[in-house]
C-alpha positions as CSV (number, residue, x, y, z in Angstrom):
1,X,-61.4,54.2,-13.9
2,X,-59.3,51.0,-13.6
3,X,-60.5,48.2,-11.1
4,X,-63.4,47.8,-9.5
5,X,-66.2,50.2,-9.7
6,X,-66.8,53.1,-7.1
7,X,-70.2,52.1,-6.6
8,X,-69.1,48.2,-5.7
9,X,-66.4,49.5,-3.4
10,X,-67.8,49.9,0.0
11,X,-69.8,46.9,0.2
12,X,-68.8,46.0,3.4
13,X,-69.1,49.7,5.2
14,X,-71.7,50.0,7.8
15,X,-74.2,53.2,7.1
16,X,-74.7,56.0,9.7
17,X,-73.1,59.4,10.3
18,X,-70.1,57.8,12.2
19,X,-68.5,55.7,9.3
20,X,-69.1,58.8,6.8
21,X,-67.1,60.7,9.5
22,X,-64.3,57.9,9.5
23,X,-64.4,57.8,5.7
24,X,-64.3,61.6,5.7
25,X,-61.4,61.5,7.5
26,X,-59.4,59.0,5.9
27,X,-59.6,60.2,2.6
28,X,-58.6,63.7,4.3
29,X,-55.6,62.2,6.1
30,X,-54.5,60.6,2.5
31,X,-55.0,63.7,0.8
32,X,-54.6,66.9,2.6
33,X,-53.4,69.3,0.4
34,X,-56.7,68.4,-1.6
35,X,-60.0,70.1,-1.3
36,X,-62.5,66.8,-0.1
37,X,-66.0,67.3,0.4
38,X,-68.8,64.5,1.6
39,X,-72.5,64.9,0.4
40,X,-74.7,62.6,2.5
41,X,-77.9,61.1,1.5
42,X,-78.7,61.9,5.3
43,X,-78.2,65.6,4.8
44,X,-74.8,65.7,6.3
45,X,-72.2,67.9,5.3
46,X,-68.7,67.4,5.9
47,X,-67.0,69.3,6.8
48,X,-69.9,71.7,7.8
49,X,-67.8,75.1,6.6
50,X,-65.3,74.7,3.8
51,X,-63.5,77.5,1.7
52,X,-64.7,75.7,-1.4
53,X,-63.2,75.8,-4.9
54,X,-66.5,76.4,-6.5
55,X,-69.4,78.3,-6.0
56,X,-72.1,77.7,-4.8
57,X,-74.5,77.4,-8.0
58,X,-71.4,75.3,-9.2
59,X,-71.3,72.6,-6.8
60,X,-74.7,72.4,-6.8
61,X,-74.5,71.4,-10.6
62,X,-71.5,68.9,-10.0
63,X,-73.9,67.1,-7.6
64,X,-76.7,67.4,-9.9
65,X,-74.6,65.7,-12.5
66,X,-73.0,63.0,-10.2
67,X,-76.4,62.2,-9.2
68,X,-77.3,61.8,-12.9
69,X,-74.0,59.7,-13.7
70,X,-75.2,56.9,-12.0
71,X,-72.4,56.4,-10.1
72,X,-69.7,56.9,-12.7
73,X,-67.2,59.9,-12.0
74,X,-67.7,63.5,-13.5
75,X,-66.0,66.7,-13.9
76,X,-66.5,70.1,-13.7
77,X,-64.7,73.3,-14.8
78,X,-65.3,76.6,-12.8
79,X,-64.8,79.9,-13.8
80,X,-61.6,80.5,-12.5
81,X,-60.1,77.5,-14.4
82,X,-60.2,75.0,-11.5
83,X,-61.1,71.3,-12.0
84,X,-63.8,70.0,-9.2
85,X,-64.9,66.0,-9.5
86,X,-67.9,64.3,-8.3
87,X,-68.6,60.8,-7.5
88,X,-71.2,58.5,-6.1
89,X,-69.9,56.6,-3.2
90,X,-73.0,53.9,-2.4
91,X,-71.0,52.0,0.3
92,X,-70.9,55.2,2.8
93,X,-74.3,56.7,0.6
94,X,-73.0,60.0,-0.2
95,X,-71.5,61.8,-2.8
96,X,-68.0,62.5,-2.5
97,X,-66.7,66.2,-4.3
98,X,-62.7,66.5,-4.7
99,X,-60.4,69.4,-6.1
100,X,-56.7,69.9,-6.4
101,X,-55.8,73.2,-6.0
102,X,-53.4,74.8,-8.8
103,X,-54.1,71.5,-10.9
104,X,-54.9,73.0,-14.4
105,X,-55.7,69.3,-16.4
106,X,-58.5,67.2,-16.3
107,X,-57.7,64.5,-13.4
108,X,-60.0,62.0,-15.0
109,X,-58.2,62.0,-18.4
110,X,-55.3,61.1,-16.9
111,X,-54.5,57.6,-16.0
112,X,-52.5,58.2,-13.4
113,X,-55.8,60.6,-12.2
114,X,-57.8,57.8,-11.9
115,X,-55.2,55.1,-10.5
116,X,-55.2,57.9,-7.4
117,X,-58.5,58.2,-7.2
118,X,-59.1,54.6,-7.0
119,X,-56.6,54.2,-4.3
120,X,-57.7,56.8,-2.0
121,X,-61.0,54.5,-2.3
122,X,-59.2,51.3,-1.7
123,X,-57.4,52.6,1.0
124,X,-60.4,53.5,3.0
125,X,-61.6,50.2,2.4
126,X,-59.2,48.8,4.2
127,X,-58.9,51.0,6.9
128,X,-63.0,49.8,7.3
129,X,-61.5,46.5,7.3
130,X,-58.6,46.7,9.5
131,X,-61.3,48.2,11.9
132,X,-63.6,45.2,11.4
133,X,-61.0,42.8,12.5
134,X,-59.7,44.3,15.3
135,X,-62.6,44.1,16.5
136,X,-63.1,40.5,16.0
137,X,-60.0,39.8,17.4
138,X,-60.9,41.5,20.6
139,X,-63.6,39.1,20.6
140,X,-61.1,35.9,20.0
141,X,-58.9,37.4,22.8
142,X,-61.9,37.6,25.2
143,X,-63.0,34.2,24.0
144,X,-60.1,32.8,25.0
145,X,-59.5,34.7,28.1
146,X,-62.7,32.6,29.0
147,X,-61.4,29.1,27.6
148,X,-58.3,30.3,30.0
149,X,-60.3,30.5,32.9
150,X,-62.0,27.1,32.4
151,X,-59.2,25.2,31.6
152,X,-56.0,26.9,33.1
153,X,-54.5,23.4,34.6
154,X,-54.9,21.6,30.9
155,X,-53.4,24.4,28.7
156,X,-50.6,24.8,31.9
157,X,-50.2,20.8,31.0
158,X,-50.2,21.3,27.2
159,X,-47.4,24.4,27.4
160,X,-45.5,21.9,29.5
161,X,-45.6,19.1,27.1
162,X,-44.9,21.5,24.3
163,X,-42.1,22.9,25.9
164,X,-40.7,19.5,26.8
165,X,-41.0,18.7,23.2
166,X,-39.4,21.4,22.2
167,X,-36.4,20.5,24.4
168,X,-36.0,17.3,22.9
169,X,-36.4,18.4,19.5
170,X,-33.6,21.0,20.3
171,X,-31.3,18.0,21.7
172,X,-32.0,15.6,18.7
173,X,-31.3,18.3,16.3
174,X,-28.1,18.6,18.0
175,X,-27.1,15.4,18.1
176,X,-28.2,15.3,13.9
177,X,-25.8,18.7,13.1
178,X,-22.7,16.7,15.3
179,X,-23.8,13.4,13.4
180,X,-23.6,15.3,10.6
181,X,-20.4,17.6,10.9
182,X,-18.5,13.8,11.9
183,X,-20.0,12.0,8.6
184,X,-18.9,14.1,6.3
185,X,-15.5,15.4,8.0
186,X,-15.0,11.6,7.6
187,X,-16.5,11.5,3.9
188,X,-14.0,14.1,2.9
189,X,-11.3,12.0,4.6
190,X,-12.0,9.3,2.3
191,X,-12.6,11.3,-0.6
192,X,-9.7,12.5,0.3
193,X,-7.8,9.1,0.5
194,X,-9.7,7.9,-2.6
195,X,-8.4,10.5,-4.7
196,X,-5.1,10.4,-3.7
197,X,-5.0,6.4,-4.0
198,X,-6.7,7.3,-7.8
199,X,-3.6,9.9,-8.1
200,X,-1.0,7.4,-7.0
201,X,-2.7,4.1,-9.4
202,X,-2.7,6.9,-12.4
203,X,1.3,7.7,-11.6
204,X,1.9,3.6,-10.9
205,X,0.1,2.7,-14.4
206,X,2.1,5.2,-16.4
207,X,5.2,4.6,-14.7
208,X,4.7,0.8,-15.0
209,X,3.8,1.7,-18.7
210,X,7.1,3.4,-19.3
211,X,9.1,0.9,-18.0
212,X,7.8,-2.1,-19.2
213,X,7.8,-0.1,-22.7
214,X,11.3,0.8,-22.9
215,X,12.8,-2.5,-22.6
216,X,10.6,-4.1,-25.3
217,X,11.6,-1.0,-27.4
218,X,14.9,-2.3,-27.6
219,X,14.1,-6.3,-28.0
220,X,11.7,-5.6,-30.8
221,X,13.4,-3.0,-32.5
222,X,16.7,-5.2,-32.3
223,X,15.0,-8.0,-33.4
224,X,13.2,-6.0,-36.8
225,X,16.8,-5.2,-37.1
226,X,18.6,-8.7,-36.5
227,X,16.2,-10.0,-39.6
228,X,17.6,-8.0,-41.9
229,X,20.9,-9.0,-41.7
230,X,22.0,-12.0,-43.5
231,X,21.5,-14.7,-41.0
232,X,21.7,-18.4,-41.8
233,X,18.2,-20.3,-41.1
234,X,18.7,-21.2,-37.2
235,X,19.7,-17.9,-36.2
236,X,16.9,-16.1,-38.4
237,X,14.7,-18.3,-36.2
238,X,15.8,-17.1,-33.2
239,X,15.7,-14.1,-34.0
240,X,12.5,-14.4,-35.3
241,X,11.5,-16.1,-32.0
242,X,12.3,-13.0,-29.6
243,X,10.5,-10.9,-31.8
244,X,7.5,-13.2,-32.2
245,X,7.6,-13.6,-28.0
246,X,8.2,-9.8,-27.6
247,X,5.4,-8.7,-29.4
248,X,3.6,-11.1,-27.7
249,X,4.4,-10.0,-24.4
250,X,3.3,-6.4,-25.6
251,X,0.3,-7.5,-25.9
252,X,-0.3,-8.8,-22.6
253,X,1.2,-5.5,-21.4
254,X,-1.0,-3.8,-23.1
255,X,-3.9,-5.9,-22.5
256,X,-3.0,-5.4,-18.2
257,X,-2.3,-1.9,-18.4
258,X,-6.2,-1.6,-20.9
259,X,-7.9,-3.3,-17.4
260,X,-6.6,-1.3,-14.7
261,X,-6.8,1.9,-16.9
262,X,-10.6,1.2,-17.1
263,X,-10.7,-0.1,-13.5
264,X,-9.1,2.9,-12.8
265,X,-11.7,5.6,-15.0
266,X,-8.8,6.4,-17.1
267,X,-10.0,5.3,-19.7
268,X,-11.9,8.1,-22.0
269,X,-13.6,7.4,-25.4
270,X,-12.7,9.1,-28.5
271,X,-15.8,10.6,-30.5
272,X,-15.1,10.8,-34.0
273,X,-16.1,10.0,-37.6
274,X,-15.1,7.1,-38.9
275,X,-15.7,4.2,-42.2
276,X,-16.7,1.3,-40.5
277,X,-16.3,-0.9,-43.6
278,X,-12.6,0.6,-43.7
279,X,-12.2,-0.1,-39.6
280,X,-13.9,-4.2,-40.5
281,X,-11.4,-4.4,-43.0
282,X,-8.4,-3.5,-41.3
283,X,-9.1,-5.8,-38.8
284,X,-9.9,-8.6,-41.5
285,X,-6.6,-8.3,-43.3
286,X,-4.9,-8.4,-40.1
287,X,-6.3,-12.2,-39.8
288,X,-6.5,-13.4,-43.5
289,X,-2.8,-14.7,-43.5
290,X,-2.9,-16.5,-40.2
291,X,-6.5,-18.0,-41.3
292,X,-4.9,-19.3,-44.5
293,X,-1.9,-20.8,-43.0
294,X,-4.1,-22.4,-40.4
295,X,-7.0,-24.0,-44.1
296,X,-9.7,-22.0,-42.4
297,X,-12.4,-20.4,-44.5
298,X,-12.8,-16.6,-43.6
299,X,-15.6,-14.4,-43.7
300,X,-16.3,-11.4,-43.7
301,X,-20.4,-9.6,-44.3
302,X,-21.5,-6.0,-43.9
303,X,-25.0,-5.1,-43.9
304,X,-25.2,-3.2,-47.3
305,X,-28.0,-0.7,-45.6
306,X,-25.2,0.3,-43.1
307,X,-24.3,3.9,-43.3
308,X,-21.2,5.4,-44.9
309,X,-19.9,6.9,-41.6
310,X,-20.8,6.9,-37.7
311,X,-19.1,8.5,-35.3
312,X,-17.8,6.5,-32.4
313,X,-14.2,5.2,-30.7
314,X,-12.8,3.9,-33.6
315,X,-9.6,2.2,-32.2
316,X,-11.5,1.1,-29.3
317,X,-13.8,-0.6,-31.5
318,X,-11.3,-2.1,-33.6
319,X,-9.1,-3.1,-30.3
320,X,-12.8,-5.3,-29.4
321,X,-12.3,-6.7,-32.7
322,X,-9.3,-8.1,-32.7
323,X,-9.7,-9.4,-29.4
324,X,-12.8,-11.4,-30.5
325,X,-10.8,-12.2,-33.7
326,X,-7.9,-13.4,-32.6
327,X,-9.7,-15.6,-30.0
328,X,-12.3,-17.0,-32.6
329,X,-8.4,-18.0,-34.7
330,X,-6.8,-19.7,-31.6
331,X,-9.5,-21.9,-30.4
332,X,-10.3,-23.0,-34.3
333,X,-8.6,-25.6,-35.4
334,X,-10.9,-26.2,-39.0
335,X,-13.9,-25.2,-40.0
336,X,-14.6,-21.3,-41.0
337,X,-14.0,-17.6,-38.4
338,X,-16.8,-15.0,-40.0
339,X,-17.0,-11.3,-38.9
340,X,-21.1,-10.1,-39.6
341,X,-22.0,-6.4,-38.9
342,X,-26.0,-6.0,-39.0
343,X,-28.5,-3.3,-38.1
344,X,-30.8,-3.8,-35.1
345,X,-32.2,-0.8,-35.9
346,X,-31.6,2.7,-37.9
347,X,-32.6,6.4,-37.7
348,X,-31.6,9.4,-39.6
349,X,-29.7,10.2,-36.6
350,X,-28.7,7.0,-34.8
351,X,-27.5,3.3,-35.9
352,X,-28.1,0.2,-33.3
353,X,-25.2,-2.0,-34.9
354,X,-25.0,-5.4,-34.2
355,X,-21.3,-7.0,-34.5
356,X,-21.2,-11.4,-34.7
357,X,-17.7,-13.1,-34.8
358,X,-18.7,-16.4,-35.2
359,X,-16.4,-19.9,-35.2
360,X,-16.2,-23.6,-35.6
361,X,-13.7,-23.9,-32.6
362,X,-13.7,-25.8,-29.3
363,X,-17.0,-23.9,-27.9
364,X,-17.8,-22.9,-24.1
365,X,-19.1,-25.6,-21.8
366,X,-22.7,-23.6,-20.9
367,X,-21.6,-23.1,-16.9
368,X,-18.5,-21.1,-17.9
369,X,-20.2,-19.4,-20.8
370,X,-20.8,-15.8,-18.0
371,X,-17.5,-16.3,-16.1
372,X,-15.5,-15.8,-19.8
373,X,-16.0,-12.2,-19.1
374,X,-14.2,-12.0,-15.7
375,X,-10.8,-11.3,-15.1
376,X,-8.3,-13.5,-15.5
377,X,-10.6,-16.2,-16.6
378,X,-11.2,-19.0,-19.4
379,X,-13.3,-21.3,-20.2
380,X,-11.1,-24.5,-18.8
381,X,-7.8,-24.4,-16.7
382,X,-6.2,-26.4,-19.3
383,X,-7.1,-23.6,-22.0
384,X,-4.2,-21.3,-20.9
385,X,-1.8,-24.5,-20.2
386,X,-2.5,-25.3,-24.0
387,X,-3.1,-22.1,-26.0
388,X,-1.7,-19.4,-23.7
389,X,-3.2,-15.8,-22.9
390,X,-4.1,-14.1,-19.5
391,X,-7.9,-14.6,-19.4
392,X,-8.4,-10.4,-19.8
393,X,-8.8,-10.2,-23.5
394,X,-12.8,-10.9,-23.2
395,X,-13.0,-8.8,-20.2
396,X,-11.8,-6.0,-21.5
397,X,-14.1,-6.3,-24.3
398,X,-16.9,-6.7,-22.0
399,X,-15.7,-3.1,-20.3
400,X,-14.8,-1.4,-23.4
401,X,-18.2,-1.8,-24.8
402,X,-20.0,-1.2,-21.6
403,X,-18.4,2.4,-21.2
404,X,-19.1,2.8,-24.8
405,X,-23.2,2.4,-24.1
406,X,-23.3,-1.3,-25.6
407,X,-23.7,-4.7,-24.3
408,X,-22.1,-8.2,-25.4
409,X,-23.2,-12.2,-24.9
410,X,-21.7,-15.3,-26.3
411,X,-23.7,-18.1,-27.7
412,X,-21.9,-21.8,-28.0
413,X,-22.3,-25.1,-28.1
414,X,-19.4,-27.1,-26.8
415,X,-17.1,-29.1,-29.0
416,X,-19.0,-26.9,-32.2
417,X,-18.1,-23.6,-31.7
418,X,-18.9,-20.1,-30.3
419,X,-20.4,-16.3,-31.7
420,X,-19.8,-13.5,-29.6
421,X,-22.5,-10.8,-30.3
422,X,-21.9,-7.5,-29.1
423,X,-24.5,-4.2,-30.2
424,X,-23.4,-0.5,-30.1
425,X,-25.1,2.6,-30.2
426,X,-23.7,5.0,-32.7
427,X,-24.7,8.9,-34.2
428,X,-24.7,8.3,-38.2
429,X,-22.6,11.1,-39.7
430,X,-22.9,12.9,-42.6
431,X,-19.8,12.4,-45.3
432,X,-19.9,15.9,-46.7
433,X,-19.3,17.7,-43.1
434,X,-16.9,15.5,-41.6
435,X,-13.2,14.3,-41.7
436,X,-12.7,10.4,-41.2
437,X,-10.7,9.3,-38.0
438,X,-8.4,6.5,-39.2
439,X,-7.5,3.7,-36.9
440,X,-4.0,4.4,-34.9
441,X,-1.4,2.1,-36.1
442,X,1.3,0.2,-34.1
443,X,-0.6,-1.2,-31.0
444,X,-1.1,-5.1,-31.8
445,X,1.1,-7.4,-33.3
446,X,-0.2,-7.8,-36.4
447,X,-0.8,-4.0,-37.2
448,X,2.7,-2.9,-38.5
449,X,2.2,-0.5,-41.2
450,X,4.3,-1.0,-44.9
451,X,7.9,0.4,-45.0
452,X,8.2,3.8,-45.7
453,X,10.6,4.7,-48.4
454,X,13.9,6.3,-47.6
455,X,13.9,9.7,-47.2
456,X,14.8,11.7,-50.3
457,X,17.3,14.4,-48.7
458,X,19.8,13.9,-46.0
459,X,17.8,14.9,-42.9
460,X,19.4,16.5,-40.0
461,X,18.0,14.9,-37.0
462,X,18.9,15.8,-33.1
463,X,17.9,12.5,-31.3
464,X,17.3,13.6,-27.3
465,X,17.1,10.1,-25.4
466,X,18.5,9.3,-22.2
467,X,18.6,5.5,-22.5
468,X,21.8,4.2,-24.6
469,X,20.3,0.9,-25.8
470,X,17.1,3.3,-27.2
471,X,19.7,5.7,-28.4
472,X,21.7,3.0,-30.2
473,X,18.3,1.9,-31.8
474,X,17.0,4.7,-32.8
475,X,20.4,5.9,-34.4
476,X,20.5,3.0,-36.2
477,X,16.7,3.5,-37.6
478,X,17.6,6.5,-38.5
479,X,21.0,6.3,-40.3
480,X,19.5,3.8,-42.5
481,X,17.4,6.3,-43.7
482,X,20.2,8.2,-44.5
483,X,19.6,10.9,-42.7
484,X,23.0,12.9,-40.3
485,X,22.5,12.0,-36.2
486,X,23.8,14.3,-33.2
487,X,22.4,12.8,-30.0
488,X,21.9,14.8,-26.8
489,X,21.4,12.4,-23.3
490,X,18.9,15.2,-22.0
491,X,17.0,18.3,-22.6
492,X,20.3,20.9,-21.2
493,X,22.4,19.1,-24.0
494,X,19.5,19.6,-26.5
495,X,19.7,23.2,-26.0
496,X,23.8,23.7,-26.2
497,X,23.6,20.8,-29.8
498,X,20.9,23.9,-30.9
499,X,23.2,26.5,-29.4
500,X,25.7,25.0,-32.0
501,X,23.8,23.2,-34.9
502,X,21.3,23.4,-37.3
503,X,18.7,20.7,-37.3
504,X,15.4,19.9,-39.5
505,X,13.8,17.7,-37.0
506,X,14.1,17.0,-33.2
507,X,13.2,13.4,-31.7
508,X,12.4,14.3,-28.2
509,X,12.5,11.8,-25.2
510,X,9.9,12.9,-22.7
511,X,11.4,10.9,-19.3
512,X,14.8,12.2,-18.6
513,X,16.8,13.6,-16.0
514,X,18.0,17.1,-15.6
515,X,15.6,18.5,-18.2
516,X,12.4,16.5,-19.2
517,X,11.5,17.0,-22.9
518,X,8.6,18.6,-22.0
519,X,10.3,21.3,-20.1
520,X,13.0,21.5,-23.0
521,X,10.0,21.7,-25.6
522,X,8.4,24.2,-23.9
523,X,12.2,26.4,-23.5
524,X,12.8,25.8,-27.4
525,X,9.0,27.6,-28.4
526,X,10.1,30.1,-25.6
527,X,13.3,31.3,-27.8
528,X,12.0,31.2,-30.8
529,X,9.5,34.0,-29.7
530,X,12.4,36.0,-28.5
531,X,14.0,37.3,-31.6
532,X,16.9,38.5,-29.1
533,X,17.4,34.8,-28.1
534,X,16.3,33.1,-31.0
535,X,19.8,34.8,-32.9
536,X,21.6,32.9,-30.5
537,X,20.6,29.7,-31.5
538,X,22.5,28.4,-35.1
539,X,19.6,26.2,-35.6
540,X,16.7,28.7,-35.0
541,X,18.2,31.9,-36.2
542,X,17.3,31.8,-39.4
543,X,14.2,29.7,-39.3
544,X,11.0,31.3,-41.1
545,X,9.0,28.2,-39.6
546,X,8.6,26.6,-35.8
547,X,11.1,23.8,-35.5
548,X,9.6,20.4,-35.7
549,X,9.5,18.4,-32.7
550,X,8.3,14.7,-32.5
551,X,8.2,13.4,-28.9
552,X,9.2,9.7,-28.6
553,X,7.4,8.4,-25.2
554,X,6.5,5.3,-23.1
555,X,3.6,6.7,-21.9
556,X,0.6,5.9,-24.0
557,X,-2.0,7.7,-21.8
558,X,-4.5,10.2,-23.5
559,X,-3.4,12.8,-21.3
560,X,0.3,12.3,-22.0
561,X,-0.8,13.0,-25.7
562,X,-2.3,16.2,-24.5
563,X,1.0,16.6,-22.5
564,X,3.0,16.8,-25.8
565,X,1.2,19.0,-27.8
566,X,0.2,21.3,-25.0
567,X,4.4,21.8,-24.3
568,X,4.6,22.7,-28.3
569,X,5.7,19.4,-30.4
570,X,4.4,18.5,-33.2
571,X,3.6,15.2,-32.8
572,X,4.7,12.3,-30.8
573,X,5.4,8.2,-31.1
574,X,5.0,5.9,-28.5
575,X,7.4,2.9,-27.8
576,X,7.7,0.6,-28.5
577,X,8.9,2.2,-32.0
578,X,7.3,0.9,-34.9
579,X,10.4,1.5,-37.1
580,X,7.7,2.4,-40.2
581,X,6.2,5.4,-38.4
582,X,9.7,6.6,-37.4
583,X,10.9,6.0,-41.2
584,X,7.5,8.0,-42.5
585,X,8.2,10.8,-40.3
586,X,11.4,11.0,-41.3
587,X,10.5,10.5,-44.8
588,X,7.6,13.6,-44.7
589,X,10.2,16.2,-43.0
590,X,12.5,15.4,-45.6
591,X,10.0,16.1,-48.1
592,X,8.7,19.2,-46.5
593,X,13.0,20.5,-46.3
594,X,13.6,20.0,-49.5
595,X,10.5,21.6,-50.8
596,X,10.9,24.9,-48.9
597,X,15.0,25.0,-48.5
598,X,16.7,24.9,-45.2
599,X,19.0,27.3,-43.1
600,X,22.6,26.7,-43.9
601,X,25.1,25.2,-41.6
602,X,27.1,27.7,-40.0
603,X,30.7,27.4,-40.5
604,X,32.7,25.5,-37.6
């Protein structure tokens, strides 16, 4: 048997003939269809007159043998192939005979035998039990029946105060769920507000990126293209002049559009691999000109233990660079500007760097040397009267490599010089399993990749922009290349130059009226999975690839990326146009025509 022993069950049973009757009829009520029998070591039977299963000589043995089991249960097999059982129950002190008519199998071997058994014991435990507390609780009830009597006028008192208590509990609680309903009604009007006002700065920043873009499109790219011409030396220097202030504004553009974006939580990290010796030196080549023409000494020092590759935001990294750079070469008149990467600290898995740009400039008076990281600020008034800038540069560094899980201080003694020290946290990668991010090209100044080669075949380009002074640029850009032009205002006259022409490459406009180049990206990927429509089209007809489409776009938000390449193009360039990434595209498209043949030009 399972549990606890027969013997131990009853402990808390009272002796006498009336609780072997109760037990009796418990385990008969549980049971009924079973043949129950109670031996008591008082002599009583029950019940007194029972058809039993056995006969007499065998029940007779079945209690001699229970006696002799010492309380452990036994079986017993009569002649007519019935099973009886005996047991020694001490807690009622009597011995308890049980039979299930028709069963053929030995209870006892069973488990499930025994589990029933058990309970049927159990259960009239607690029936004894149940009894036993009932009747102390009659006792409680007539106790306090009693304390009642005696003290009627301070329990009256007590229900009072309880129930006054309760009132007010009732009332407060209320007064908290109306409270409650009001504060946050009113929190979900501000959320609310709060994200439509977030809504409305996101549209404001990347319409006040687009059109502050566009027209700088056209002064730089006019200007690139004034310089080549054949200008005598005053008007190559004005020329050279609105290019140099152009780019100069971009940067400031860029520089307020960078601070609201992260004001804003626009701003979201990239997490890839990437060379950081590579990224230093990109930046370092950037300055190496500038620091020559100015006779400073320039240094550069990596940490040789520093690992190969660590993954991280590898432009945003190299944007905090050039900031700290390009303010270490301004305020340095002579002396030396030094770049030093060091380790703090290095795991298998993580790298603490430490980044120094260091100078021999002007330095920081010490009660200015916290508010250089605020907005709009520098280290003296005079500062911006006499080298320019809009006081953000630093404090965009400061919130670039906050979000980026870093922090950055500046040490300087005035009139000697300054080093900014900034650390970052970042996962060392592992060359063999990764491919290395390289840094975007086209944002600052400086960063204006080599000129591509003209392109090898005469490229058919369809150039979709709205704006005629872009258009004009652009077609110029292109021709040069050598490359035939059809341009279409908007994304209806894309589809009808398609309708009518074959093309090898499609610079798409994304801002435009009538049809957005989204909208007519999304239509061109539509038709060419029709092959019913697509035969309408001369220029998709016979096409065994997808068309190439490179969206051309003012916005330079991460989303409006994913905007491009979610509608179906290929790629995208953001304006202002570096004219080498337009000439490289054109130059790889060329490539990729000519190596795989193009559809031919239908007649007329």
């Amino acid at each position: 048997m399972t549990g606890v022993e027969f013997e131990n069950v009853f402990d808390d049973l009272l002796d006498g003939d009336e609780e072997l009757k109760a037990f009796y009829q418990v385990l008969r009520e549980q049971v009924p269809q079973a043949f129950i029998q109670l031996h008591g070591d008082n002599g009583v039977v029950l019940p007194e007159v029972v058809d039993q299963p056995c006969s007499s000589e065998g029940v007779a043995q079945l209690l001699e043998k229970t006696h002799a089991a010492g309380g452990k249960p036994v079986a017993e097999q009569g002649q007519d192939g019935e099973w009886c059982y005996g047991l020694r129950v001490d807690k009622v002190s009597a011995v308890l005979l049980f039979s299930l008519p028709g069963r053929t199998g030995n209870l006892l071997a069973e488990s499930h035998g025994r589990e029933l058994l058990q309970g049927v014991i159990d259960y009239a435990l607690l029936q004894q039990e149940q009894q036993l507390l009932q009747i102390e609780n009659e006792q409680i009830y007539r106790q306090i029946g009693v304390l009642k009597q005696k003290h009627t006028a301070l329990i009256e008192d007590n229900f009072r105060q309880y129930r006054l208590i309760q009132d007010k509990e009732k009332e407060y609680a209320r007064t908290l769920e109306s409270e409650i309903a009001r504060q946050t009604a009113e929190l979900r009007n501000t959320n609310a507000r709060l994200e439509e006002a977030s809504r409305l700065q996101s549209e404001f920043l990347a319409n006040m990126s687009h059109e502050l873009r566009t027209p700088m499109n056209a002064i730089i790219g006019f200007s690139d293209l004034l310089l080549e011409l054949k200008l005598d030396k005053e008007s190559r220097e004005y020329a050279q002049t609105i290019k140099n202030a152009g780019m100069n504004l971009l940067v400031l553009i860029n520089d307020i559009l960078d601070l609201a974006k992260i004001e804003a939580g626009r701003i979201e990290l990239d997490n890839s691999p990437f060379d950081l010796r590579e990224t230093v030196d990109n930046v370092a080549n950037l300055f190496r000109i500038p620091a020559r023409e100015k006779k400073l000494t320039f240094v550069v020092e990596i940490a040789p233990e520093l690992p190969a590759l660590l993954y991280g935001d590898n432009n945003r990294l190299r944007q905090i660079l050039i900031n700290l750079v390009g303010n270490a070469m301004k305020f340095t008149a002579a002396g030396e500007v030094a770049i030093t990467i060091g380790l703090q600290d290095l795991t298998s898995e993580r790298a603490q760097v430490v980044f120094t740009v260091r100078d021999s400039g002007i330095g920081i008076p010490p009660e200015r040397q916290q508010a250089i990281f605020d907005k709009f600020t520098q280290a003296d008034g005079s500062t911006t009267r006499k080298y320019g800038g809009t006081g953000l540069g630093l404090a965009i560094c400061h919130q670039l490599v906050q979000l980026m899980g870093g922090s950055i201080s500046v040490k300087s003694v005035e009139g000697q010089g300054s080093s900014f020290y900034f650390t970052l946290p970042l996962k060392v990668a592992r060359p063999e399993t990764v491919v290395v991010a390289r840094p975007e090209q086209g944002r600052d100044a400086e960063n204006i990749p080599a000129e591509a080669q003209p392109a090898r075949s005469a490229l058919r380009v369809l150039l979709v922009e709205d704006n005629p002074v872009n258009q004009r640029l652009a077609s110029i850009i292109i021709k040069k290349q050598g490359c035939e032009l059809a341009v279409a205002g908007d994304g209806i006259e894309a589809l009808v130059q398609l309708e009518k022409h074959v093309f090898d490459l499609v610079l798409m406009d994304v801002q435009m009226p009538n049809m957005d180049g989204l909208e007519a990206t999304r239509r061109i990927r539509k038709i060419e999975a029709s092959a019913g429509t697509r035969a309408q089209y001369a220029c998709l007809r016979n096409r065994t690839k997808p068309l190439s489409i490179i969206g051309l776009t003012a916005h330079a938000r991460k989303e409006d990326e994913q905007s491009c390449y979610g509608a179906g193009m290929n790629g995208f360039l953001t304006k202002p146009i570096i004219r080498a990434r337009l000439e490289a595209v054109l130059v790889e498209e060329a490539d990729g025509c000519a190596a795989q043949g193009r559809p031919p030009e239908p007649a007329g």
